[in-house]
N, C-alpha and C positions, 0 to 999 in steps of 0.2 A: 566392715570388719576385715581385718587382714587375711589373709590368704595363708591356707598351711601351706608351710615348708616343704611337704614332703609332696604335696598337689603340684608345685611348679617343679621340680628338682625330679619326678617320675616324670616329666616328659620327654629328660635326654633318653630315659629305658623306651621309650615308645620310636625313638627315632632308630635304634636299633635289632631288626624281627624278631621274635621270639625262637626262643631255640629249642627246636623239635626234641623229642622224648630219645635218648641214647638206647642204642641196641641193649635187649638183654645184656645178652654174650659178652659186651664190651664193660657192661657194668661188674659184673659178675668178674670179669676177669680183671679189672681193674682191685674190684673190693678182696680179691683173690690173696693178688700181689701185695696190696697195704694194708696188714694186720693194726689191729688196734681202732678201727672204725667205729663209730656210734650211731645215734640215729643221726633224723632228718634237722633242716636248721628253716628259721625265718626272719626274712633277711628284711628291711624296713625301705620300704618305699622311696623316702627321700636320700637312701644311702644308693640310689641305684646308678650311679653317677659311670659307673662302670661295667653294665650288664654286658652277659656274655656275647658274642657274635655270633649266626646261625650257624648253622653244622658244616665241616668240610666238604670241599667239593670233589670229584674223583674225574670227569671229564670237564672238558672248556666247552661251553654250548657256545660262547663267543667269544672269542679271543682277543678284542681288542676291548673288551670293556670288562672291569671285577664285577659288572650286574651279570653277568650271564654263569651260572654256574650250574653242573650237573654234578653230583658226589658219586665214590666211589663208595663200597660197604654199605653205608646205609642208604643212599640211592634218594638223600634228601634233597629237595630242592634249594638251593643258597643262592640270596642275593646282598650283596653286598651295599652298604646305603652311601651309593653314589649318585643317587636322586636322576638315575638314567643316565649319567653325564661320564662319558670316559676320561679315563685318567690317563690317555695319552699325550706326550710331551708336543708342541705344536708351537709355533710361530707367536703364538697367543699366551699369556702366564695364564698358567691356573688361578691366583690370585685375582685376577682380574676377573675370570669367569664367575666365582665362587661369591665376593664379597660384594656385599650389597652397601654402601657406604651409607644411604639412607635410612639402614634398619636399623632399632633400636635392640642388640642385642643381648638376650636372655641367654643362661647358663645350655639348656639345650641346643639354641642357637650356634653358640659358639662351641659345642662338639661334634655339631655336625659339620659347621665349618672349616673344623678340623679335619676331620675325617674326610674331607673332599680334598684340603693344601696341602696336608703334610707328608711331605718324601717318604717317610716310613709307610704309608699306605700304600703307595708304588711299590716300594720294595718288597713289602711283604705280600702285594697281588701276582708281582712279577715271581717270587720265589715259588707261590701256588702252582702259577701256570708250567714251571721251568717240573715241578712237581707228576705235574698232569700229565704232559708231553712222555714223562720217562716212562711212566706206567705204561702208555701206548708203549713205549717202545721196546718193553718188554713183553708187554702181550704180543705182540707179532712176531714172537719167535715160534708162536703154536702156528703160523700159516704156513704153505709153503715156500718157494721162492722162483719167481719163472724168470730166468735171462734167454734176453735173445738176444747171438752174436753172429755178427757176416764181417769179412773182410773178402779183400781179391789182390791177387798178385798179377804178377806176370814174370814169365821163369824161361829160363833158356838149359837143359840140360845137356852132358854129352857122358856118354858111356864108350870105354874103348873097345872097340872088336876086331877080328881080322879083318887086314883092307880098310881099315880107316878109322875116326868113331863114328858113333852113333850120335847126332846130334838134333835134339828136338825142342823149341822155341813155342810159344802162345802165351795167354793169359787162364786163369782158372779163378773163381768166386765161391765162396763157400756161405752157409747162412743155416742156423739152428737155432731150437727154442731149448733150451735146458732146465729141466724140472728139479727142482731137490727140498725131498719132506722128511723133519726129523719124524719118525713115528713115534720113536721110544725113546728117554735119557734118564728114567730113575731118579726122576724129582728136578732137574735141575731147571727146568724154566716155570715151573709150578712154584719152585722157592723165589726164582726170581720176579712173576709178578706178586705174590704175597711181600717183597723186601719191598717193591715198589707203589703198592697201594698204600702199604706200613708209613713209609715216607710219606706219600703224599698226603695222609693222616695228620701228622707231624707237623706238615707245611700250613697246614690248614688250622690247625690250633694252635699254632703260632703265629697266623691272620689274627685269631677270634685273640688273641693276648698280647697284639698290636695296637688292637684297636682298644680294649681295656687298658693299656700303658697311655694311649696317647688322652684318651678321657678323663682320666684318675690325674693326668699332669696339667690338663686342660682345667679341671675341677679344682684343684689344689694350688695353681699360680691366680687362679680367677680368685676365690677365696682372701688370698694372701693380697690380690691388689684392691678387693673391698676394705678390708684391714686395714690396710694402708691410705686409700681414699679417706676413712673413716676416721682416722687419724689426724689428719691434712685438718676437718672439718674440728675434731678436739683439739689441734693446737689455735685453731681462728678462734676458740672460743677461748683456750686460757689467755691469747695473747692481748682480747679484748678485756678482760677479766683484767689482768695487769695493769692495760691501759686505764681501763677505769679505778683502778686504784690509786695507781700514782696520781692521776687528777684527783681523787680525793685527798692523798695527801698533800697535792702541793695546795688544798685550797685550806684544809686547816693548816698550810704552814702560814697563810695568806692572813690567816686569822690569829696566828701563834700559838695556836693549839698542837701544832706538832714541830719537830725538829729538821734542821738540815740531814741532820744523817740515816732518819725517817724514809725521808723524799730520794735519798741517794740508793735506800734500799730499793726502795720501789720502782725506781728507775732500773735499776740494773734487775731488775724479775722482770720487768717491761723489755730489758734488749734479751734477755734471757728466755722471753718467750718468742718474740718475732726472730731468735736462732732456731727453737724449736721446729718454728711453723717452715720457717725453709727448708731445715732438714728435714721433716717431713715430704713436704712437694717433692724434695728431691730423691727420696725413695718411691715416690709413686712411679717416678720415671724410668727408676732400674728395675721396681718390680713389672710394670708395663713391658718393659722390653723384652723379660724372662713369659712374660705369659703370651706376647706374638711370636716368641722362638718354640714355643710348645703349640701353637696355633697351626704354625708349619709357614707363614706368613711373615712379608716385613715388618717391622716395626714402623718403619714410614707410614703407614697405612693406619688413620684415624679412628676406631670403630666408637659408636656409639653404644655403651652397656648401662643393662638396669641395675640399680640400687638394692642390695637384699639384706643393707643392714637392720631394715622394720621389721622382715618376716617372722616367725615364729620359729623358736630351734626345737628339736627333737626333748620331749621332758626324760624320756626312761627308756633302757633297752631288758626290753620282756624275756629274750632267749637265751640258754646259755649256752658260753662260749664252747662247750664237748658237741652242742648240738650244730654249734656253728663248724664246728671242725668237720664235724662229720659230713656238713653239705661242701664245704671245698672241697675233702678226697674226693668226690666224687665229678664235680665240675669246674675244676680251674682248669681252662687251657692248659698251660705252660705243664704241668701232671701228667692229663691226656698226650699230652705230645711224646714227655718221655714214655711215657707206657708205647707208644706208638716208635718209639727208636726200640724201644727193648721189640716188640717183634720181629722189625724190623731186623734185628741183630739175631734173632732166631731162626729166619728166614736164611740169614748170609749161612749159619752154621749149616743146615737142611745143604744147603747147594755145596759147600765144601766137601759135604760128606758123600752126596752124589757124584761128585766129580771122579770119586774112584770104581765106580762102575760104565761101561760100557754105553754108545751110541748108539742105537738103529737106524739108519733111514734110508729112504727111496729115492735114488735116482733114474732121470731119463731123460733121454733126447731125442729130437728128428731135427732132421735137416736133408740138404740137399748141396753135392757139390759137383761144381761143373767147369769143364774144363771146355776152349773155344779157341778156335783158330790157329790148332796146333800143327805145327812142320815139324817135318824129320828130312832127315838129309845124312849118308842117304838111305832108304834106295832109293828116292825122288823127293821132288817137291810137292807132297799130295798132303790136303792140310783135311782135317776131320775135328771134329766136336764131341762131346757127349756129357752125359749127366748120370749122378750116380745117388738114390736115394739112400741118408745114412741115420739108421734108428738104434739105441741101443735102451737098454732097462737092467738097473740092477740091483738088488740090495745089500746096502754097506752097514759093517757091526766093525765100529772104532772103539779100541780100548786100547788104552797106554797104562800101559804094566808096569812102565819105573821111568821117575822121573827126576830121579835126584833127589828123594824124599819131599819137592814143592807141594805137592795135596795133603802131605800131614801135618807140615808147618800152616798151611793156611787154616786147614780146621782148628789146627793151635790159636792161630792167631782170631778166628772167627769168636773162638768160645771164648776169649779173653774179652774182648769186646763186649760178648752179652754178657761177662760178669761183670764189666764198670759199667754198660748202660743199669744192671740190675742195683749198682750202688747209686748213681746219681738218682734213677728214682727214689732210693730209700732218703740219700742225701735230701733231694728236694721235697718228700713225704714232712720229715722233720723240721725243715725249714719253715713249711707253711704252717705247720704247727704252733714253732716259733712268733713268727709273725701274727697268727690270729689272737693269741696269747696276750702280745702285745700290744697289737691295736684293741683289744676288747679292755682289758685295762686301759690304756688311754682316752677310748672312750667315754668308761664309766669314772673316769678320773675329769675327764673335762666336766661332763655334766654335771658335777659335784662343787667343781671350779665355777661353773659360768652359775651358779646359786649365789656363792660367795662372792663373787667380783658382782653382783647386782645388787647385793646387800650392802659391798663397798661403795657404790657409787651411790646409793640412794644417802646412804651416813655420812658420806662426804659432803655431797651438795646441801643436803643440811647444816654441816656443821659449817662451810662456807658462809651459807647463809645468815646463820646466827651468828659467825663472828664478824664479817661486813655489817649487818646490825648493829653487833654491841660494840663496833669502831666505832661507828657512825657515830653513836651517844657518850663515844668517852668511857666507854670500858673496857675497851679491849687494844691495846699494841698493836704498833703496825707488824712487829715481829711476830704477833701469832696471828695477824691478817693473812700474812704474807705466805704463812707452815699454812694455813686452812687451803689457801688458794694452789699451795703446788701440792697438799695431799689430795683434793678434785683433780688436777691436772694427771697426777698416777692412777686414782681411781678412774676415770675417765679411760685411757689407756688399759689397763687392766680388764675393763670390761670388754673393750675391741678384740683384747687380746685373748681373752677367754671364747667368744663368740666365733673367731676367727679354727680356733683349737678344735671348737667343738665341731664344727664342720668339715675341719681336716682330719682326724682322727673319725667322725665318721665315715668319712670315703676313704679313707684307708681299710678300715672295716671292711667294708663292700668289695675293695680292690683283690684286700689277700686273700679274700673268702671265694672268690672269682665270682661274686654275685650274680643271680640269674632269676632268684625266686622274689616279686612282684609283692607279698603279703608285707604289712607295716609292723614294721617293728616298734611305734611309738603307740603309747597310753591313746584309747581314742577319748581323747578329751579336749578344749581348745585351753590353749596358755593364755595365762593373765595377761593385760600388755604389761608388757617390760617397762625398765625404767630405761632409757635409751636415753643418754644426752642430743638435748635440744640443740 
């Protein structure tokens, strides 16, 4: 018995961790922000082609590899599925580590193998860490700061007095530790790590909708070149189809039972099909190449992939589309991230505004400085040394009272910011709206299609059949032989083409929905087998 669809196609979700339950807080103020929310959604198993990524990270436990993650806010553990393997650049291609030329690769397979080649995973790890780094580097403005400084000269002075100058000669070295702690600024490095976690929020759910773009392109060029393989296999079959016709008709022409201009038809549906079948093969090759460019890999590079035009497609989708909206607001990356710019720009405003109040802090120093080997001349040549212990302690209150209006302009310019981050999330709020809207209709439009294009195929090969039959005995034209043979040849086609749809509009589905929930969207029942050309 064939294998559900949605059993093999839930395994790329398994190569992906599950993503940990989202702060209250951040829900809550998410659902805040995007009025018009509904409930929960259930998203179908074999749509998972694109499950979300684990939660953002906030420190680097390792830096040289995207496995190593510790987060910032929710304090979740992240590991990225690079199967322990860094994605640092080396002497070695990645390509070469990653690809197993031996294996025979399934849809899973080749998303992880994506997720290990493709540049965009680099770049979107390296944007993390570049993320992570700043947040340190805002938090260590709450530390103190200790400098130690020594130099040494050596100096020859003279001062004029009566009877001659005054002239004294040596060297002198000096050496201190200098302390300096802000105590107090009225928000402004509190704003600066909250802009800077905000960010790294940001950076990190634009990992987890990295890694969904490159799956959903990984899933949808794979798709499109079974299609097309599939294709390849319907034109061997019309062109054989063809071929055995024109043999038939040249033998009743043999017989005088048919006509030259008969044979001439059948002939040219015969070159008319082996055009087909080349044009065919040769879109297998541009789409091949389109699905190693989304791989992240050469196209040079041979892979061995399984066949999934026998499997079972999805019969019905159970949930509706309000309910599916309502699970995207709440977990698509690319959302979470603007929500995470809009703090972020809240943050900046917090610090512009603090910048018009006052600094505290504490400074202090010790040191030691010492003077060696000094002459004066005159009253003699009597040279002497000494050292002198030098400490001081103070506390400083910095305010800048006028600055040329700069700290009002920038609060100007702060708040403008958080009102286009506050429009691009509503902009992108809408959007996904848009697009579920539209993949859910498409969905429900293919699977209505891929009914129809199976009913076409089955009434076609039948009606091929009975009229190759009633040729064969003299009752039927080679002209309406010939209409039977290329209406199978569209039906045929039609039904790839349908099969192809329904799998790409369901991972669209999943895509724009930012899929994450595991439960099956399909009727739990098993499907008839299909009529699948042989």
């Amino acid at each position: 018995m064939l294998l559900r669809l949605n059993r093999l196609l839930n395994k790329v979700f398994l190569l992906l961790p599950a993503l940990p339950c989202r702060r209250p807080d951040r829900t809550l103020a998410l659902r805040s922000c995007l009025s018009g929310c509904v409930g929960g959604l259930t998203i179908p198993a074999m749509l998972m082609l694109t499950a979300c990524m684990p939660q953002p990270p906030s420190l680097l436990a390792d830096h040289d590899s995207p496995a190593g993650w510790a987060t910032a806010g929710d304090r979740h553990d992240f590991r990225a599925k690079t199967g322990g393997q860094p994605l640092n650049p080396s002497s070695r291609s990645v390509e070469d580590d990653v690809i197993d030329t031996r294996l025979t690769y399934d849809l899973p397979a080749l998303v992880d193998l994506a997720l290990h080649a493709h540049p965009e995973t680099k770049i979107s790890w390296e944007n993390a860490k570049a993320a992570a780094a700043r947040l340190e580097r805002n938090r260590s403005s709450w530390y103190p700061t200790l400098t130690a400084m020594a130099f040494g000269q050596s100096f020859k002075t003279s001062f004029p007095i009566p009877g001659g100058p005054l002239v004294s000669h040596g060297y002198a070295a000096y050496g201190s530790l200098d302390l300096a702690w802000t105590l107090f600024d009225f928000g402004r490095r509190e704003a600066l790590v909250n802009a800077g976690d905000a960010h790294l929020s940001e950076a990190n759910f634009a990992f987890d909708r990295t890694h969904q773009d490159i799956a959903y392109r990984v899933a949808s060029s794979f798709f499109s070149y079974q299609a097309a393989l599939a294709k390849v296999t319907a034109a061997q079959q019309t062109f054989e189809a063809a071929k055995a016709n024109a043999t038939s008709v040249q033998a009743k022409l043999d017989r005088g039972l048919a006509t030259k201009p008969d044979l001439l038809l059948a002939i040219q549906e015969q070159a008319k099909a082996s055009y087909d079948h080349q044009d065919a093969r040769g879109a297998v090759t541009q789409i091949r190449a389109e699905l190693m460019t989304n791989l992240g890999i050469s196209p040079a590079y041979s892979l061995q992939l399984i066949d999934l035009t026998k499997l079972p497609l999805p019969v019905e989708l159970e949930q509706s589309v309000e309910k599916i909206i309502d699970q995207a607001l709440q977990q698509r990356p690319d959302l979470m991230a603007r929500l995470a710019e809009l703090r972020a720009r809240e943050a900046d405003v917090k610090k512009a505004r603090a910048d018009f109040w006052p600094k505290i802090s504490l400074r202090g120093m010790v040191g030691n400085q010492y003077w060696g080997n000094v002459h004066t001349n005159p009253p003699g040549n009597q040279t002497y040394s000494g050292s002198n212990l030098v400490d001081t302690a103070m506390l400083n209150v910095e305010w800048t009272l006028f600055d040329g209006f700069e700290r009002s302009n920038a609060v100007h310019e702060a708040e403008a910011k958080q009102q286009a981050s506050k429009a691009r999330l509503e902009a992108l709020r809408l959007e996904i709206m848009r697009d579920i809207w539209k993949a859910y209709a498409d969905t429900k439009t293919s699977l209505e299609k891929r009914e129809f294009a199976l009913a076409l195929l089955k009434a076609a090969e039948e009606s091929y059949a009975a009229t190759r039959e009633s040729y064969h005995h003299g009752f039927s034209t080679v002209i309406e032989l010939l209409s039977a043979q290329k209406d199978l040849a569209r039906a045929r086609y039609t039904e790839i083409d349908s099969r192809a749809a329904l799998l790409h509009s369901a991972a669209t589905l999943v895509y724009v929905s930012g899929g994450e929930n595991r439960e099956d969207l399909l009727t739990d029942r098993e499907l008839p087998d299909e009529h699948v050309p042989r």
